[in-house]
C-alpha positions as CSV (number, residue, x, y, z in Angstrom):
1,X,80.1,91.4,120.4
2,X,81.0,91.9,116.4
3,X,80.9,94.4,114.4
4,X,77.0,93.8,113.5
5,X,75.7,93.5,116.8
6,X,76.8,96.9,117.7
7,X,76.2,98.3,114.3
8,X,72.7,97.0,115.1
9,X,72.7,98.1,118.2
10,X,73.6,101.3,117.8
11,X,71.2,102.0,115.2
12,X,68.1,100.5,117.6
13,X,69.1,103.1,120.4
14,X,68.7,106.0,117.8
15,X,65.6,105.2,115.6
16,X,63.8,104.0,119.1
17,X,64.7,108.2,120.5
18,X,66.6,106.8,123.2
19,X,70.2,108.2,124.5
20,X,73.2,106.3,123.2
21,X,76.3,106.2,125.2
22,X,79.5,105.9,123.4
23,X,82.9,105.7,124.3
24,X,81.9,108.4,127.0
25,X,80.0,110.7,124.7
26,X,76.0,111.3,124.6
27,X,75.2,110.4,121.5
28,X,71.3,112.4,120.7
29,X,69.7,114.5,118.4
30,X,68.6,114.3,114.7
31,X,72.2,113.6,113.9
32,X,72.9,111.1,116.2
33,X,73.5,108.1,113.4
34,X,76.1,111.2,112.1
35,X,77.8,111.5,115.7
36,X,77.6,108.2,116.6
37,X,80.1,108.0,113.1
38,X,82.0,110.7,114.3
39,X,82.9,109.5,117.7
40,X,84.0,106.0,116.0
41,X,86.4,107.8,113.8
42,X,88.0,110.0,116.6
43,X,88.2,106.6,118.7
44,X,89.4,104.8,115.9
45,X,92.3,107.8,115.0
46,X,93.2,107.4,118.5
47,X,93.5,103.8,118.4
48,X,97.4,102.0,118.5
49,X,95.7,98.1,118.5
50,X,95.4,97.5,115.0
51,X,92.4,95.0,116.3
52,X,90.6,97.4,117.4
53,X,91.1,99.7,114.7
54,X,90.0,97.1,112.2
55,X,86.8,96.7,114.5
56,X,86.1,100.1,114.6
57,X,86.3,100.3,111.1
58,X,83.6,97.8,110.3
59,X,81.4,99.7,112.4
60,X,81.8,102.7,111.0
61,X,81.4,101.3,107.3
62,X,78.5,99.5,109.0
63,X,76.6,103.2,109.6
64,X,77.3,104.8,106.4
């Protein structure tokens, strides 16, 4: 999956109401698209695979 597809996604789960799962946090609530950020960035910080970090960073620019 790329950067789009979860971008997309991500953003179906939260304007559909459903729960969103990510990287073992519920992600719900009026600030879930907010959250959803949040987590990424805390992963992302986290992160020692610059591949991943790059990923992670497209998804995150992807929900601003």
């Amino acid at each position: 999956m790329d950067a789009g597809e979860l971008v997309a996604k991500i953003l179906v789960a939260i304007s559909s109401g459903g729960d969103l799962y990510l990287y073992d946090q519920y992600i719900i609530g009026p600030n879930a698209k907010q959250r959803a950020r949040e987590v990424l960035i805390e992963r992302r910080d986290a992160c020692s695979d610059p591949d991943q970090m790059a990923f992670l960073t497209s998804v995150i620019r992807g929900l601003e």
